[in-house]
C-alpha positions as CSV (number, residue, x, y, z in Angstrom):
1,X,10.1,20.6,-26.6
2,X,9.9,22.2,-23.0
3,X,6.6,24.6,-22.2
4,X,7.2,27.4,-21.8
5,X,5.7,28.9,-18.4
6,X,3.1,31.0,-18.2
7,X,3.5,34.9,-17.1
8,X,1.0,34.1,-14.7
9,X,-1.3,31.8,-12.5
10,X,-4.7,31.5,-12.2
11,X,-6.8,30.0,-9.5
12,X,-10.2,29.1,-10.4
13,X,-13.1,27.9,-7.9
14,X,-15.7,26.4,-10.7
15,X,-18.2,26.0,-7.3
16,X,-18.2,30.2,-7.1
17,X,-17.2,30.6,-10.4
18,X,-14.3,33.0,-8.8
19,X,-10.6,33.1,-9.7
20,X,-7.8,34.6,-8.1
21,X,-5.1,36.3,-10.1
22,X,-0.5,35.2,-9.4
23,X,1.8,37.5,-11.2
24,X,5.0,35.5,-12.3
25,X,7.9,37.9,-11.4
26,X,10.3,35.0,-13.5
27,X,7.9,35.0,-16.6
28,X,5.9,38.0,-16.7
29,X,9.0,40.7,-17.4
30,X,6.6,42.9,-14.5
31,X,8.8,44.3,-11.5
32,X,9.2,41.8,-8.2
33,X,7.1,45.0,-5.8
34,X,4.1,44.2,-8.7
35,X,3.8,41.1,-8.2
36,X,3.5,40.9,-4.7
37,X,0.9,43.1,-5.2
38,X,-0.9,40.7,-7.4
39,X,-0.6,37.3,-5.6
40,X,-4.0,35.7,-5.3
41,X,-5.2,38.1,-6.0
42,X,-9.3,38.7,-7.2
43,X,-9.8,40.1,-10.6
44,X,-12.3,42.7,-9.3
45,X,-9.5,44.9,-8.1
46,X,-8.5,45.1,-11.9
47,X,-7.8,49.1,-13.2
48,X,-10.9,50.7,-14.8
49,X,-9.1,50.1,-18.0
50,X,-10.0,46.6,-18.3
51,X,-13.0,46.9,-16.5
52,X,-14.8,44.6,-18.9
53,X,-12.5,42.0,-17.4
54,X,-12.8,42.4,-13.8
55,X,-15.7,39.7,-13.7
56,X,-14.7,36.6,-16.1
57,X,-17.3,34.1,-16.0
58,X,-15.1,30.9,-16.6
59,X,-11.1,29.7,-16.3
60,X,-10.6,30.7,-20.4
61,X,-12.0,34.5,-19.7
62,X,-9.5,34.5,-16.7
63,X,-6.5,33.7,-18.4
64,X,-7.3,36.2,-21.0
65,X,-7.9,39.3,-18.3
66,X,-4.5,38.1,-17.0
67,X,-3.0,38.4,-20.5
68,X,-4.6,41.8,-21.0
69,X,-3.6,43.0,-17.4
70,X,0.1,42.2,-17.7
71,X,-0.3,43.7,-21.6
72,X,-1.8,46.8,-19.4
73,X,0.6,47.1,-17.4
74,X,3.8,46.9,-19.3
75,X,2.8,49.4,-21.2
76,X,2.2,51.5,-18.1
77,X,5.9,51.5,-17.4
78,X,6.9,52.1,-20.5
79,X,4.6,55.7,-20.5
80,X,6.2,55.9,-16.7
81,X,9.9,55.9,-18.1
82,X,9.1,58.3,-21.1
83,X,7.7,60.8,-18.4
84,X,10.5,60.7,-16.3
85,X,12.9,60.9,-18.9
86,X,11.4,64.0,-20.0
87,X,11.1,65.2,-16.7
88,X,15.0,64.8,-16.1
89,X,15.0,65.4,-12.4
90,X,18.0,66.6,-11.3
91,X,19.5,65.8,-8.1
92,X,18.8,69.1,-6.7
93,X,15.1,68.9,-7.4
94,X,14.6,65.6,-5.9
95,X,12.6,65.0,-3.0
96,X,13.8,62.5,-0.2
97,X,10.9,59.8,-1.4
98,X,12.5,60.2,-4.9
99,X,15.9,59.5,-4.3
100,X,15.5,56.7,-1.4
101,X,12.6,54.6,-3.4
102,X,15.4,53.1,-6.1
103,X,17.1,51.6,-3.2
104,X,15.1,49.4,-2.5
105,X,15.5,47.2,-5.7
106,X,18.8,45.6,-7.0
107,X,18.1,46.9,-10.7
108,X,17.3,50.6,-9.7
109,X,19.6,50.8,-6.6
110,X,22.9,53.3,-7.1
111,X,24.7,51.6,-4.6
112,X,24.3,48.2,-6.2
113,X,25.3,49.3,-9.2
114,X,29.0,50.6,-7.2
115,X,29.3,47.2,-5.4
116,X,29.0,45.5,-9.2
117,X,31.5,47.7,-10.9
118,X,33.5,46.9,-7.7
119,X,32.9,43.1,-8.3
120,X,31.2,42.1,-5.3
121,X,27.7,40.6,-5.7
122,X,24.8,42.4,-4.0
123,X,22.9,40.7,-1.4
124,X,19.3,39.7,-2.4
125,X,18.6,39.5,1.3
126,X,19.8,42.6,2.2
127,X,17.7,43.8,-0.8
128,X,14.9,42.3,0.7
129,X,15.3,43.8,4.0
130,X,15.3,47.5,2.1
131,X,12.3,47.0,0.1
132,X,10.5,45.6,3.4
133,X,11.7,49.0,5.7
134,X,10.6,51.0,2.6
135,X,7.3,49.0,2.4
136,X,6.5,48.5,5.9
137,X,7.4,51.4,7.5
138,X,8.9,54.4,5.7
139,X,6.1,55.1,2.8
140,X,3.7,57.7,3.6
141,X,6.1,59.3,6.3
142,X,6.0,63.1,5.5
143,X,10.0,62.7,5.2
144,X,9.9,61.8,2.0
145,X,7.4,64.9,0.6
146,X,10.8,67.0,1.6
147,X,13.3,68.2,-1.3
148,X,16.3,66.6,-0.2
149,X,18.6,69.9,-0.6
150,X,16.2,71.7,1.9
151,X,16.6,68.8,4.5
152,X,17.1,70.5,8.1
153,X,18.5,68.1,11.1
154,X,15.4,68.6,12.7
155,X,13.9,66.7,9.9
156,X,15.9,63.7,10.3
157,X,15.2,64.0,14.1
158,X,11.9,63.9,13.9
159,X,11.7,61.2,11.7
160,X,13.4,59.1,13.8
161,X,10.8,60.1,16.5
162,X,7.8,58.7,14.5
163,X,9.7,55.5,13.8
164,X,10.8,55.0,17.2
165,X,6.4,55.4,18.1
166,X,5.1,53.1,15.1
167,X,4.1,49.9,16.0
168,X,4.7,46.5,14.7
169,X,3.1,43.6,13.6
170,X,3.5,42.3,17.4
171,X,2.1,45.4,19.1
172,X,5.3,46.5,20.5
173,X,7.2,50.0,19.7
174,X,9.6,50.2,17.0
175,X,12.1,52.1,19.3
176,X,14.3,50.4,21.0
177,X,14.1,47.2,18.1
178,X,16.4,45.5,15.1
179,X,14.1,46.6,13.5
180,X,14.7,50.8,14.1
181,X,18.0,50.1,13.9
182,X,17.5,48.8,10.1
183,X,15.5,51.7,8.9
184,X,17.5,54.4,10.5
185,X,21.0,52.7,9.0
186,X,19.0,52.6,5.5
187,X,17.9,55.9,5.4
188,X,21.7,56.9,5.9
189,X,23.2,54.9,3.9
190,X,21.0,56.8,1.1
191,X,21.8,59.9,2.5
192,X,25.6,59.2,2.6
193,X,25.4,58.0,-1.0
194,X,23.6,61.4,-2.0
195,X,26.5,63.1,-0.5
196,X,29.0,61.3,-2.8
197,X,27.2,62.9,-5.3
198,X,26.8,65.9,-4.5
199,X,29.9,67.0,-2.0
200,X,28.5,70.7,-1.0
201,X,24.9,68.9,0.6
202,X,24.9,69.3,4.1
203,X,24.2,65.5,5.3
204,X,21.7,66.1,7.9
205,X,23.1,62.9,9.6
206,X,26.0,64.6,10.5
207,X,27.1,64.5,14.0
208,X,24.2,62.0,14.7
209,X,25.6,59.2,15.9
210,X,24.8,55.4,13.9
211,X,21.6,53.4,16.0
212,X,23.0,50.5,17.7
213,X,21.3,47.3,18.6
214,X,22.7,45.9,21.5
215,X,23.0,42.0,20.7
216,X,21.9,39.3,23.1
217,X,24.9,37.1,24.1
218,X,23.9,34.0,21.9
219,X,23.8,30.3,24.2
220,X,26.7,27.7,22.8
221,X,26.5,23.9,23.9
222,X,29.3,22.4,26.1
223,X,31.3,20.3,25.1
224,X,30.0,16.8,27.0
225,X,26.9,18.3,25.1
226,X,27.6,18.5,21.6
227,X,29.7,15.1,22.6
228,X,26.2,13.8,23.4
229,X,24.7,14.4,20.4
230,X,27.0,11.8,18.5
231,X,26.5,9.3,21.2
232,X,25.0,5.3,20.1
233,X,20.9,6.2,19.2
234,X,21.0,9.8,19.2
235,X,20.9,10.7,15.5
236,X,20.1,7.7,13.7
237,X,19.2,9.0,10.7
238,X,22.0,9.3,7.7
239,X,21.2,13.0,6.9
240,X,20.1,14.6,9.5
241,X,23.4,12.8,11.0
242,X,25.8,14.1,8.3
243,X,24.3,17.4,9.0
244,X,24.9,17.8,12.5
245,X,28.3,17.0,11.5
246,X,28.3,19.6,8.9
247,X,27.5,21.8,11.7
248,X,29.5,21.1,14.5
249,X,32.5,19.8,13.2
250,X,33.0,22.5,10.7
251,X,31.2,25.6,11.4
252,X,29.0,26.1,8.6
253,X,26.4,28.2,8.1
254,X,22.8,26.5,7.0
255,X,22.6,28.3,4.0
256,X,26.3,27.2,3.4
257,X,26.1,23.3,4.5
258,X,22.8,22.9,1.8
259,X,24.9,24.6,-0.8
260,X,27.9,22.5,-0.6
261,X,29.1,20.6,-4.0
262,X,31.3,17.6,-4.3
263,X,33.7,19.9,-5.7
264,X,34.8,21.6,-1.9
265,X,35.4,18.2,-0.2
266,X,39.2,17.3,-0.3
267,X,39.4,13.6,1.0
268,X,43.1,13.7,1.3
269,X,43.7,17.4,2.8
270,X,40.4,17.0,5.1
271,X,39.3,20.5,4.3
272,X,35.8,21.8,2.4
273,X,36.5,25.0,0.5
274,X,33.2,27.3,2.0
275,X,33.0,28.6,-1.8
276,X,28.4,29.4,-2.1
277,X,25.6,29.7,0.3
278,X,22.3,30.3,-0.7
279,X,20.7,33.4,-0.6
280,X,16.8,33.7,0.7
281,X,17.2,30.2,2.1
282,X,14.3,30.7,4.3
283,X,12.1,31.1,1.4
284,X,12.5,28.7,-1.3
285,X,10.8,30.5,-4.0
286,X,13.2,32.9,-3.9
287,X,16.4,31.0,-3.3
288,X,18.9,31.4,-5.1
289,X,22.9,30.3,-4.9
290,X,25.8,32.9,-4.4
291,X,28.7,33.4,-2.7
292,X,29.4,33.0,1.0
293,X,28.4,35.7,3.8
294,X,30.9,38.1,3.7
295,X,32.0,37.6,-0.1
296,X,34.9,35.7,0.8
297,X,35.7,32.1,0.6
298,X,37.3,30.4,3.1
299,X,38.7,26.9,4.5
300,X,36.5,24.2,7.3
301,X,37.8,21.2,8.1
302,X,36.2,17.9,6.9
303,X,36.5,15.4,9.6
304,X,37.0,12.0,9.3
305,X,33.8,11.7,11.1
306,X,31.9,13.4,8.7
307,X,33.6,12.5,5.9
308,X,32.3,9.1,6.6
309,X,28.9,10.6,7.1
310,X,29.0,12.1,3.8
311,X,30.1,8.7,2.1
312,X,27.2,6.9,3.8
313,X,25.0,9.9,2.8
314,X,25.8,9.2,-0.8
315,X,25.6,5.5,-1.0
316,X,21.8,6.2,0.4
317,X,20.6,8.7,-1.2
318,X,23.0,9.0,-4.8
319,X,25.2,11.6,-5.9
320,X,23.3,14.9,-6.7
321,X,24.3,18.1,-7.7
322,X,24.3,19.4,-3.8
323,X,26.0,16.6,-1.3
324,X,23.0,16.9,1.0
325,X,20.5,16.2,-0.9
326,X,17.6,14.0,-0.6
327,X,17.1,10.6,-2.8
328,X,15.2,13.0,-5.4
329,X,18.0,15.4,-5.3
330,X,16.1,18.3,-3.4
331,X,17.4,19.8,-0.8
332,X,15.8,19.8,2.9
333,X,14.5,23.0,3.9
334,X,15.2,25.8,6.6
335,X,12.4,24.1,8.7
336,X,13.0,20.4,8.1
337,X,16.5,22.0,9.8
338,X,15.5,23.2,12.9
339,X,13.2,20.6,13.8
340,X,15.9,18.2,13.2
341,X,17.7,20.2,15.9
342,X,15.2,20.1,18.2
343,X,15.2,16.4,17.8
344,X,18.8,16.1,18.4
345,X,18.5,18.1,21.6
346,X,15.6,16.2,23.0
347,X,17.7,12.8,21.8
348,X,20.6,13.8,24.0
349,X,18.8,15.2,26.7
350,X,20.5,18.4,26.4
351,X,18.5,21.1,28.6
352,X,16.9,24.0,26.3
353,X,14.9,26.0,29.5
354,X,16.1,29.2,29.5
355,X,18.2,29.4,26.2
356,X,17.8,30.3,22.9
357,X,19.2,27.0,20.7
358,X,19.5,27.1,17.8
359,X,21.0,25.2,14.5
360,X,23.4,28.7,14.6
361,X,24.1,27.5,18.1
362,X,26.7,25.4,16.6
363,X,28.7,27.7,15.4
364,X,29.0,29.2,18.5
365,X,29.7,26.1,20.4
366,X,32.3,25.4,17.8
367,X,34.4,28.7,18.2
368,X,33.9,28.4,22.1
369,X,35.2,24.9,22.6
370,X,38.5,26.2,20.2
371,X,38.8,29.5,22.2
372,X,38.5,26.9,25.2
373,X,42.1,25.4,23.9
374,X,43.7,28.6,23.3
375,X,43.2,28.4,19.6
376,X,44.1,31.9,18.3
377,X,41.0,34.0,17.7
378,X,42.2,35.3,14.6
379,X,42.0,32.1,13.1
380,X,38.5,31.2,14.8
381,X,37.3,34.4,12.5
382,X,39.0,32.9,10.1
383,X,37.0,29.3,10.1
384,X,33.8,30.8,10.6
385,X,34.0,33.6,8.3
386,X,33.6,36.3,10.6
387,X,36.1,38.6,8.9
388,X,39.1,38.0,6.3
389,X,42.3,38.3,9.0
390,X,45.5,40.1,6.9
391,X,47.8,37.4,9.8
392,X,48.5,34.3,7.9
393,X,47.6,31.0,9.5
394,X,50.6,30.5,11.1
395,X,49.0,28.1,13.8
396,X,47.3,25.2,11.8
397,X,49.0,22.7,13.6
398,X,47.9,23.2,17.3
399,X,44.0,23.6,15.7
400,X,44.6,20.4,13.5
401,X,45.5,18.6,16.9
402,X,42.7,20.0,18.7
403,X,40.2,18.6,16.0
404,X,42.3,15.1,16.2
405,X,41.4,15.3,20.0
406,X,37.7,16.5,19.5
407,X,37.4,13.8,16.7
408,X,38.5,10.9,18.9
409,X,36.6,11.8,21.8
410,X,33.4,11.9,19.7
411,X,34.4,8.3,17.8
412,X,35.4,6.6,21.5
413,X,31.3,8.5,22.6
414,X,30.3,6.8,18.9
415,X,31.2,2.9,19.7
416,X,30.1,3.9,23.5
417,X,33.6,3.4,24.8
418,X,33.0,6.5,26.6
419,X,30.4,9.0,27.9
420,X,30.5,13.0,28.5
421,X,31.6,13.2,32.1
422,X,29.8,16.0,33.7
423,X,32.5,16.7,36.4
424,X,33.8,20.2,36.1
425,X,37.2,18.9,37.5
426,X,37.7,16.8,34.5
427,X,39.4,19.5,32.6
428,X,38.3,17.6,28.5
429,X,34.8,18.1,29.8
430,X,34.5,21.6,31.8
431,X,31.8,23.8,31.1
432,X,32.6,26.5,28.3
433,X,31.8,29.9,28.0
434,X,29.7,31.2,25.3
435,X,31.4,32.9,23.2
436,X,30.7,36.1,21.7
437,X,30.9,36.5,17.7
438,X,33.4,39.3,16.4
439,X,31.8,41.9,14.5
440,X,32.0,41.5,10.5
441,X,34.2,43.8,9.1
């Protein structure tokens, strides 16, 4: 019979006779803000309460002031619900920290709950990102002391002021950052679901126009480049070479190519159904598998090439649950990733001074070698998952022969019957132009 796991984690330093206190947000039934709180945490900084506890003397005392602090505070939140629902604040007697806070979790968040009943998952990332504006930068801002029915436009104004003259972890302003951008947009989006609420508020938003952050055009390879990287010697290892294919020759996402099952890959039709993508990928403890960016799934090309690579991939390593997967059936991580990439690059030779390369960098080499041969845009959205176009895909055929053309240059660079001419008369080879990502809708 499996064990089951513990509600908690404790480190223990028999030289110091010291321990260190990990919540389990999985096991412990304790709110995910908790136990960040609580990770590593020493046992001194235990409540008065369990005082008696705060100073165990060996590893068996420890794990029973962890069992009497998650006992504590369980039933904390169960006195904390009782008082609020006696309380029964009503919307008009909130104050701004009240009604923003719930946001910031998926289970308390009124806006996840619309986007459930509308059958669309919510994002644990964007989740993420809420909790850490909240966190990081809007708790302890006299905003939220205000009722939100007494909210003036000068309020919100000046708000924005003390965000835009915080500073960050790096030193610099928040003004003029993503960063501003993302609390600003939160804050409204709260405000604008108050509003749906409550029709006769006067949104102090209103007439303010929405932050924008003004993107940096994002560096694509040229085509004799990405031709380089599947030149004889380049990437000679099986994975890292069925995920550069993964990348180039179909546009996926990382999060998408290290979520892709045997079930998407139709040998026959040469096509990979883009159905999950993980979510968190950049943190492993918290990854967890869902549906694409976007919510919609959508059609890549499987290329010979790469179906090949994929074959080879699985004769290596076996046939786990997730096609890229290693011999044990884990899954490389977001790091192993990019230094792959930088590997590839240096391989090739391919010139990073000055430009910002990335594994995304495919993507965007991808849609500008297409737009390159007049492949529609709308279906370039289409591939990547930039929007859900209401045109059908009426032009299929002219972007299935330009893959057959990319595809046989790359196999005649493969068996080194050719290399990337660098002339930019030679029209197969001139230098594209990055190309700019359409805005999701």
């Amino acid at each position: 019979m499996a064990r089951i796991p513990e509600p908690f984690t404790v480190i223990w330093r028999t030289d110091s006779q010291t321990g260190r206190l990990t919540l389990n947000p999985s096991t412990s039934g304790l709110p995910r803000r908790i136990c960040k709180e609580w990770f590593r945490r020493s046992f001194k900084y235990l409540p008065e309460a369990l005082g008696d506890h705060r100073y165990p003397k060996n590893k068996t005392a420890a794990n029973a002031a962890a069992r009497a602090f998650i006992a504590y505070l369980k039933e904390n939140q169960i006195q904390e619900t009782l008082e609020k629902k006696s309380r029964r604040v009503t919307l008009d007697e909130m104050t701004v920290g009240e009604w923003i806070e719930p946001f910031t979790a998926i289970d308390s968040s009124p806006r996840a709950d619309i986007k459930i009943n509308e059958n669309s998952t919510p994002s644990i990332d964007t989740y993420e990102n809420y909790e850490s504006y909240y966190r990081l930068h809007i708790k302890g801002d006299p905003l939220l002391d205000l009722k939100i029915t007494e909210l003036e436009q000068q309020d919100i104004l000046d708000f924005g002021k003390r965000m835009a003259k915080k500073k960050m972890s790096n030193g610099f302003l928040m003004g003029g950052t993503r960063t501003f951008v993302g609390v600003i947009k939160f804050v409204r989006m709260t405000f604008n679901n108050y509003q749906q609420k409550n029709i006769k508020w006067y949104n102090p938003y209103r007439g303010i126009k929405e932050p924008k952050y003004l993107e940096k055009i994002k560096d694509a390879l040229t085509e004799d480049e990405i031709i380089s990287l599947f030149c004889p010697g380049v990437i000679t290892d099986t994975m890292e070479f069925a995920v550069c294919c993964a990348l180039f020759l179909s546009g996926l996402r990382d999060a998408e190519v290290f979520a892709v099952k045997h079930d998407v890959l139709n040998y026959h039709q040469s096509e990979i159904k883009v159905k999950y993508a993980w979510q968190c990928f950049n943190r492993p403890s918290k990854r967890v598998l869902g549906s694409t960016k976007g919510k919609a799934e959508r059609v890549a090309p499987f290329d010979p090439i790469m179906q090949e690579a994929v074959k080879k991939l699985i004769k290596e390593n076996g046939k786990h649950e997730y096609v890229f997967s290693r011999k044990s059936g884990r899954l490389p991580s977001n790091s192993w990733l990019n230094d792959a990439f930088r590997r590839w690059l240096k391989a090739a030779g391919i010139d990073e001074n000055g430009r910002n390369l990335t594994p995304h960098t495919a993507r965007h080499s991808l849609a500008s070698m297409l737009e390159k041969k007049k492949v529609p845009i709308r279906y370039i959205q289409e591939l990547l998952g930039h929007a859900d176009p209401k045109t059908t895909l009426g032009y299929l055929h002219s972007t299935a022969e330009t893959f057959s053309d990319i595809s046989k240059t790359i196999s005649e660079a493969m068996k080194g019957e050719t290399k990337p001419d660098k002339d930019p008369d030679n029209k197969a080879m001139a230098i594209v132009i990055p190309f700019r990502e359409p805005k999701v809708s």
